[in-house]
Each structure stands twice: as C-alpha cells, then as structure tokens.
C-alpha positions as CSV (number, residue, x, y, z in Angstrom):
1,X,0.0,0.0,0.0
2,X,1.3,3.7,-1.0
3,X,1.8,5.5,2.3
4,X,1.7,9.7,2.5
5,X,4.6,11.4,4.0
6,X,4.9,14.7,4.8
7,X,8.4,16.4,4.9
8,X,9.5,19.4,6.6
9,X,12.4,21.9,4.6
10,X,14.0,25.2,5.4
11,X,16.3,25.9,3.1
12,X,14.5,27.2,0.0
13,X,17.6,28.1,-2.1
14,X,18.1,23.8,-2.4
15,X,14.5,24.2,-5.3
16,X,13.0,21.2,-4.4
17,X,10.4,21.8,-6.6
18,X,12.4,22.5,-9.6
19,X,15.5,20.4,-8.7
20,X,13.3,17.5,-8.3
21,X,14.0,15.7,-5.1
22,X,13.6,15.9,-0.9
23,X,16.2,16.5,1.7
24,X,16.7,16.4,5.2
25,X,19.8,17.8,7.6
26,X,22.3,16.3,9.6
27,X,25.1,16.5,7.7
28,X,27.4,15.3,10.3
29,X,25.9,11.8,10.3
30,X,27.6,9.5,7.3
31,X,25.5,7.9,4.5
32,X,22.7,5.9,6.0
33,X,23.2,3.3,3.3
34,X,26.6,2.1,5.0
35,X,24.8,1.6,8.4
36,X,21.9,0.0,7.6
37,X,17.5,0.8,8.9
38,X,19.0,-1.2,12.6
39,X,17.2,2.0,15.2
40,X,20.0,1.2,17.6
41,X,22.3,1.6,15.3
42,X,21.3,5.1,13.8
43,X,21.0,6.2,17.5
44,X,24.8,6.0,17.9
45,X,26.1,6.8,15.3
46,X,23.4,10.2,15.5
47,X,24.8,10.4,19.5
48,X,28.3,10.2,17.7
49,X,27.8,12.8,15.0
50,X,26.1,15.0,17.7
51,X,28.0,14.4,20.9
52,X,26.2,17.3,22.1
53,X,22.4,16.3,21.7
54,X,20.1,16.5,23.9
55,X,19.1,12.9,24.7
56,X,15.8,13.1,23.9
57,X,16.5,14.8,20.5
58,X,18.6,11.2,19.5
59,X,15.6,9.2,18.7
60,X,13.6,11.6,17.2
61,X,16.5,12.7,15.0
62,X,17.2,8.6,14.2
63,X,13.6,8.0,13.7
64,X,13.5,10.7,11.2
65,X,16.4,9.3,9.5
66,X,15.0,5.9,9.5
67,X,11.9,7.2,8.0
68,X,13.3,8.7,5.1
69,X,16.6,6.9,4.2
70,X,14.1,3.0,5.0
71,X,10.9,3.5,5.6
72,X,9.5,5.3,3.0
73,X,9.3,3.6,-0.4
74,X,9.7,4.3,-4.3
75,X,6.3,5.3,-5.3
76,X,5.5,6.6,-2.3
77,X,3.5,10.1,-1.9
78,X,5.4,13.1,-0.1
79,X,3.8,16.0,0.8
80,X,6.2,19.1,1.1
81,X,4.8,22.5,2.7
82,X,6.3,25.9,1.5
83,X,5.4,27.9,4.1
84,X,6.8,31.4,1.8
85,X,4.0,30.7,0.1
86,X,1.4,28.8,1.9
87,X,1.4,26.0,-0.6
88,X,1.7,22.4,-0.3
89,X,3.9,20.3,-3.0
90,X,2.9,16.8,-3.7
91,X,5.3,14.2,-5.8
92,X,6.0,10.5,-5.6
93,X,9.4,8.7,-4.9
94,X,11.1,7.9,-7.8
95,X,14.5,6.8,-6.2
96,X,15.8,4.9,-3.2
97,X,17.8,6.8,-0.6
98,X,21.1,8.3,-1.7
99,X,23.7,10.3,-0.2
100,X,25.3,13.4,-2.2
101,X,28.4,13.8,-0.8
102,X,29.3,16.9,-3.0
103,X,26.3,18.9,-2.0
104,X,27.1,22.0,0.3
105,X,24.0,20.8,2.8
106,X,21.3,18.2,2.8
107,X,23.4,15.3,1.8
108,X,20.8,12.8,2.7
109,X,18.3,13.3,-0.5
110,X,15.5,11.1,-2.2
111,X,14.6,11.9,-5.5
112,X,11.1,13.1,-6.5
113,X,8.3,13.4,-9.6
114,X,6.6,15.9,-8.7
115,X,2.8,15.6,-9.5
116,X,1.1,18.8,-8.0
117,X,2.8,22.2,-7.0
118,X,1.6,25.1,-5.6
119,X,-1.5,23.9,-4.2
120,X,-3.2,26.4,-1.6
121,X,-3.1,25.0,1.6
122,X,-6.8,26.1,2.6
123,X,-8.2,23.4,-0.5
124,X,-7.9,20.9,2.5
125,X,-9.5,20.8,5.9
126,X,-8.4,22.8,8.8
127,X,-7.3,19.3,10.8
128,X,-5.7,18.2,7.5
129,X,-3.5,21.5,7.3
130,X,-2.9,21.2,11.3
131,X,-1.5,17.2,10.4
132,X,0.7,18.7,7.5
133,X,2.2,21.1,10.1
134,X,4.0,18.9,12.1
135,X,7.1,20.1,13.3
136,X,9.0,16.9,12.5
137,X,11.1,17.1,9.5
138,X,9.6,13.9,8.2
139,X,6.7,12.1,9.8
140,X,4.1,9.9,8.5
141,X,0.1,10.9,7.5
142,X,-2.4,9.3,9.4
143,X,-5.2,10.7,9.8
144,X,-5.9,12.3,6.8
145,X,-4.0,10.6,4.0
146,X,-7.7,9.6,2.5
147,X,-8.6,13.4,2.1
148,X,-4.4,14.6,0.3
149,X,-5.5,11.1,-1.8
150,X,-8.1,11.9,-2.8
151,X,-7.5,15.5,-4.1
152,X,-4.5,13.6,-6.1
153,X,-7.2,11.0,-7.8
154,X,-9.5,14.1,-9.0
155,X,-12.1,13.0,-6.2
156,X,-13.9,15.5,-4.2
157,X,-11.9,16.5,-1.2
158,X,-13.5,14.6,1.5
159,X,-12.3,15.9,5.5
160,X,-11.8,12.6,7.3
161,X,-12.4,13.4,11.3
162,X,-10.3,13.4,13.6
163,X,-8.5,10.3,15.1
164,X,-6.2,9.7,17.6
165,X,-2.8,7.3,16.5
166,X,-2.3,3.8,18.0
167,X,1.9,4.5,19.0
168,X,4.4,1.9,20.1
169,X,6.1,2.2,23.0
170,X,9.5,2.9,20.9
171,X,7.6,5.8,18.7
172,X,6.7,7.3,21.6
173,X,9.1,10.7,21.6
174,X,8.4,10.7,17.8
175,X,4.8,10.9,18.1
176,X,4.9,13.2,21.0
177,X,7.1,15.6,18.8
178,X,4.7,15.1,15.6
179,X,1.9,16.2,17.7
180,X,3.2,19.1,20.2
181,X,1.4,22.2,19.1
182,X,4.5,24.5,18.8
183,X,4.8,28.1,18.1
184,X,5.4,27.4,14.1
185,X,2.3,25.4,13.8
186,X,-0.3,27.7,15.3
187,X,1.5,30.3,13.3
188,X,0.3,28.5,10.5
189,X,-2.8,27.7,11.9
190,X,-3.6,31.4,12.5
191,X,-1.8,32.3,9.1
192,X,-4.6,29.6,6.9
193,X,-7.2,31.5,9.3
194,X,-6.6,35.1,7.8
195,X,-6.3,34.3,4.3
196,X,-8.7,31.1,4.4
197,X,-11.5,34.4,6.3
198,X,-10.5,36.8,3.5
199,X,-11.2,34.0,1.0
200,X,-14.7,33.1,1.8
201,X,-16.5,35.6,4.5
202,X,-16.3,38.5,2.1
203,X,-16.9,39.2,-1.8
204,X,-14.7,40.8,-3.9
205,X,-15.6,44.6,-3.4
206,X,-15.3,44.3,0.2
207,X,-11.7,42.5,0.6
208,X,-10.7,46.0,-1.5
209,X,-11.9,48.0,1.2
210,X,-10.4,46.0,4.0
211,X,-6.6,46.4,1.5
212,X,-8.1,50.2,1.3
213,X,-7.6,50.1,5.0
214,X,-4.6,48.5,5.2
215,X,-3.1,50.8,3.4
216,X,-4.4,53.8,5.1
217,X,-2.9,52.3,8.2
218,X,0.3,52.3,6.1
219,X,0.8,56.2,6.3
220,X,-1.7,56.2,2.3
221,X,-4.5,57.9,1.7
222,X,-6.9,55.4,-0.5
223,X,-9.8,55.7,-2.7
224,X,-11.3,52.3,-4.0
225,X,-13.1,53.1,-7.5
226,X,-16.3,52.2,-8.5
227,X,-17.4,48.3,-8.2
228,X,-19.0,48.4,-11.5
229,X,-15.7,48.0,-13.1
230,X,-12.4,50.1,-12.8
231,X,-10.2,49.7,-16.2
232,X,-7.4,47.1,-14.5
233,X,-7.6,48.4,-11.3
234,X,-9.3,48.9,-7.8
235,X,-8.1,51.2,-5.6
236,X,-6.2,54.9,-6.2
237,X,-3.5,55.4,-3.2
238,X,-1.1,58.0,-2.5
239,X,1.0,60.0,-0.1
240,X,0.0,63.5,-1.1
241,X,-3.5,65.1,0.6
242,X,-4.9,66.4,-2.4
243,X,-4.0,63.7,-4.6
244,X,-2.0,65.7,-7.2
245,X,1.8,64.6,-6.6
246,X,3.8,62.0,-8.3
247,X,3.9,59.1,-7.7
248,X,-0.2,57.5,-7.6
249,X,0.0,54.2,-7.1
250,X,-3.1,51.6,-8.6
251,X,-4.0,48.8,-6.9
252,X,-5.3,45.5,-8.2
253,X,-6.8,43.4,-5.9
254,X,-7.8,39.6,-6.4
255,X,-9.5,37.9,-4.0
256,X,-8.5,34.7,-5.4
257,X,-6.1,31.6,-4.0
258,X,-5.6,30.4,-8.1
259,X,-2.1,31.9,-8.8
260,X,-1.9,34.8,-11.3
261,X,-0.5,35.1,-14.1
262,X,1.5,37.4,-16.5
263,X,-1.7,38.5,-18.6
264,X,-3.5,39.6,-14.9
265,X,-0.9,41.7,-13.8
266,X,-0.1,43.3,-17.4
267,X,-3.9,44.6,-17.6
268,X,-2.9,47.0,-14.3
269,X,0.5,47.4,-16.3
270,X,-1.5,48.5,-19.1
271,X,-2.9,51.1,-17.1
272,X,0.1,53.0,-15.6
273,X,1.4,56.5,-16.9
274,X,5.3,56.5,-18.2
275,X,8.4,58.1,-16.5
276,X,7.3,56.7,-13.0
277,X,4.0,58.9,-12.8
278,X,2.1,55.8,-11.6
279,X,2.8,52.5,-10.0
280,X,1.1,49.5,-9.6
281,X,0.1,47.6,-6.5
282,X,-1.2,44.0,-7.3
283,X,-2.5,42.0,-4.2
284,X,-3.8,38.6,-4.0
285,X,-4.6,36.1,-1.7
286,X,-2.5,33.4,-3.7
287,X,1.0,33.5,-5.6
288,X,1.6,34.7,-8.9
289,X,3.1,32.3,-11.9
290,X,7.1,32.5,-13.2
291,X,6.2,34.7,-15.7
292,X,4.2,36.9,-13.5
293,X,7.2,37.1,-11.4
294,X,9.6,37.7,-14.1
295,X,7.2,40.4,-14.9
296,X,7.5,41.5,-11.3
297,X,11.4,41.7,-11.7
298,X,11.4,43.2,-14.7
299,X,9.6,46.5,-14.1
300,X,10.7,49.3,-10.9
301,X,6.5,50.8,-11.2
302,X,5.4,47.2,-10.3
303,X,4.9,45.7,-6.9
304,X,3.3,42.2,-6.8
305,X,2.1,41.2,-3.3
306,X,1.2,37.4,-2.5
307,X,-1.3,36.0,0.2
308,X,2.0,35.6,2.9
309,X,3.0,38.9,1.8
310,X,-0.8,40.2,3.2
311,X,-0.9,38.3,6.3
312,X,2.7,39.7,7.3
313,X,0.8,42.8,7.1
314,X,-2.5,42.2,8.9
315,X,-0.1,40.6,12.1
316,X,2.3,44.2,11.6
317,X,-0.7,46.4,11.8
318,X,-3.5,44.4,13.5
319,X,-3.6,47.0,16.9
320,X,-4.9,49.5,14.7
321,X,-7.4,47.7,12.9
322,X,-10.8,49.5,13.0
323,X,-13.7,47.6,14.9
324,X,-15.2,46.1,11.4
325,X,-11.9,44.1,10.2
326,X,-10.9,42.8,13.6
327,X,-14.9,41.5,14.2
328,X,-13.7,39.7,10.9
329,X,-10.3,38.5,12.0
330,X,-10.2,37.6,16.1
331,X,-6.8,37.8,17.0
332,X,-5.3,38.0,20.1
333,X,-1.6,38.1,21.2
334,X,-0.2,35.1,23.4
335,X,2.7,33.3,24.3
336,X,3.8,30.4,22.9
337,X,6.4,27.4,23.8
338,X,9.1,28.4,21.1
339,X,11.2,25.7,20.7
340,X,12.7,22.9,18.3
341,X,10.7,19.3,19.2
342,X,13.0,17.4,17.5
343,X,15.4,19.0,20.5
344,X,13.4,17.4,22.8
C-alpha cells in the first residue's frame, strides 16, 4: 500500500520543486546506506555525530532518518509544505535513498516526480492542514491521508475526522514531537485562518476595502473606485492630501487563492502612466506564476504582493485595525512554547 509522507524543509535556495527531489539535515551523520534501517544503530552513530544532543532529541533525530533513508518507499506520496507561500507540494518517490556527498548541505536526499505544486493550503480541511504542520522534518500521514489522496485522484476533497494514532512504545518521543502544538504550527494555523477568512467571509468589493484600510494604516490615503468595473484596477492610493503629486500608485486586488499570471498583472500594467507617474500595487490572496514574477522583476513601477506577503501585514498592523476588520479576524496576542521538538 502507498503511504503519505509529509516532509518538513527550510532551506529554499536547495528548489525542491524544480531540482526535483527531498532532503533532510544532519550533515554530520555518514551515508545511512553504509549503516543499515537497525534503530539502535542510527542512534549511535546520530549520539556520535552530535555528541552534544540532547538525549531526547537522538531518537527523534534517528527515527526521522530511518523514516526517510528505509521507511518510505519508491512510489510513495510526499507531501512538502512551503510555508513562503502557503502552498503544499505533492510528488512520488522515484528513487531509493542516496547520499550526495558533494552537496554544500542536505546530503541525505530522495529523488522526486513531482505531481502537484503550488497547491493552496486552505483546498484541504483545517485538521488536515494542522496534520501537515508537524514540526517533525519527516513524519508519516495518518489521519488524513484519505482526504491529500483523494484531491491527487480528482475526487472531491472529503475531511476525514479526527483520530487519535495507535503508538508503540519505541515511537513514543516521535509521536509526541509530531503532535506538540508548537509556536510554528499555530502560526500556520492562524496564518490559513486570515487568508482562508479573507477568501470566503467576504466578496470581492469588500476585501478591496479591507486592503483600502490596510493601506491607510500604512501612512496612504486610498480611494477604492467604483465596483462596476475600474479599467485594471481597484483602488487609487497616494501620499499626497490632495492627490495631485507624483507618484499614484493603482491597486489591483484579487480575492482569489488560483495563482496569477502574467496577462493579470499586465492589464494593471496597461494602465500606468510613463516616467514613473504611476505604479502598480497588485494583491492577491495566492502566488503569482514564473512569468508573473519575471514580470514582477522586470519593471521598478510594479509591486506584486502574495497571500504571505498580506498576512505579514495584517499581524504588523492588527492593533490598529478598525472595529469592522478585527470583528472579521479575532486575533489576540499570546505566548507560545518556542522551541525545536526534534530537540526534545
């Protein structure tokens, strides 16, 4: 039977995506393939490489290694969240475990076809998305690997409820680790909660007002244009009271999670005076295509904000949101346990 993995990666120069394989760390620790799947084994030569470890990080760290070097199969389904873009990455395993000795870090690698990409994470259930965010770098799918294969077949997306998982005594510290609700997961948690809100609790005029305001809390005066259709773009901002000064800046907004592409974000182009007059403001709640991007690059009157790029700006200026938008998004400020569980 195919078994779901999710993996965990933070280093996004490596290009999973496009290089076409999975990774994990621990450089230290010598090709896997020499040593052999034995758990006591990985344990010491992991205590070895890492003579400073805490000793309740060693199993978690060999069960990790285990996992991904044994464990997981050719042909099995990986999962891989990028959290830059609030995306998920699905592929298969189209390799056995290898070790690349002349990479500059994450020698231990698995190679990878990868069969979806940039899938927004809010297509799937909220207890789905909380499974995916496991802080362990590589950890199995339980409870939900019906609903991720099912969006992979073309079924309907079907939430599966929640379960709890039958452990072993020796998975124990893995499971607890899978399952701590950390600082970096509710982030996410909170993160999906904005943009999944913005999504579906408002139509399309409205989420211009609430950028309107965002930008107005920015230091801009804002005037969003008439709903019954605005030429390319939404909203009218700029610095100066009256209007009149170089530069106005047009915003387009998309209340959309579908990335865009180049031919959305030229028709605001399309609209921009020469010699730096104008500039455009494009905001959605997805990502934007390569040649969107390259677009993006490519012109200095051009500013192409994604869905992470919004919520970093809701969480900077949430204190002064006005009664309306935080009715819409209840957020509070707490303290979380901020620390590594694979350091256990």
């Amino acid at each position: 039977m195919v078994s779901i993995w999710g993996i965990h990666n933070n280093q996004p120069d490596l290009d999973l995506v496009a290089n076409g394989f999975v990774s994990i760390g621990w450089d230290k620790v010598k090709d896997l393939s020499l040593v052999g799947q034995d758990k006591e084994e990985l344990k010491a030569l992991v205590a070895e490489a890492y003579p400073g470890a805490k000793p309740g990080a060693i199993p978690v760290w060999a069960g990790v290694m285990q996992r991904f070097a044994f464990e997981a199969q050719t042909g099995d389904v990986v999962i891989y969240p990028n959290s830059a873009t609030a995306t998920l990455n699905f592929g298969r395993l189209d390799g056995s475990y290898y070790f690349d000795a002349a990479a500059e870090k994450h020698k231990h690698r698995r190679k990878v076809a990868w069969l979806q990409t940039d899938v927004p994470r809010t297509t799937f259930s909220k207890s789905a998305r909380y499974e995916i965010g496991a802080a362990v770098t590589m950890f199995r799918v339980k409870n939900h690997a019906e609903e991720f294969a099912a969006y992979l077949s073309g079924d309907e997306v079907a939430p599966v409820a929640d379960a709890v998982p039958a452990v072993v005594p020796a998975e124990v510290a893995a499971a607890n680790a899978e399952d701590e609700p950390n600082a970096d997961r509710l982030d996410t948690y909170t993160r999906d909660f904005i943009l999944e809100t913005l999504h579906k609790e408002i139509d399309g005029y409205r989420f211009e007002h609430f950028v309107a305001h965002l930008l107005r809390l920015m230091g801009y005066r804002t005037q969003v244009t008439q709903a019954s259709g605005d030429g390319g773009f939404d909203i009218i901002a700029h610095r100066d009271p009256l209007g009149l000064e170089p530069p106005i800046i047009k915003v387009q907004c998309k209340r959309t999670l579908t990335p865009m592409g180049a031919p959305d974000v030229q028709k605001l182009t399309g609209t921009l005076a020469p010699r730096g007059a104008e500039l455009g403001l494009f905001v959605t709640l997805g990502t934007y295509s390569k040649d969107a991007q390259h677009l993006g690059r490519l012109r200095q009157d051009l500013r192409l904000v994604t869905g992470t790029d919004l919520v970093d700006l809701v969480l900077a200026h949430y204190e002064s949101f006005d009664p309306e938008w935080k009715r819409l998004l209840p957020l509070r400020r707490v303290y979380l346990v901020d620390r590594e569980p694979e350091a256990l």
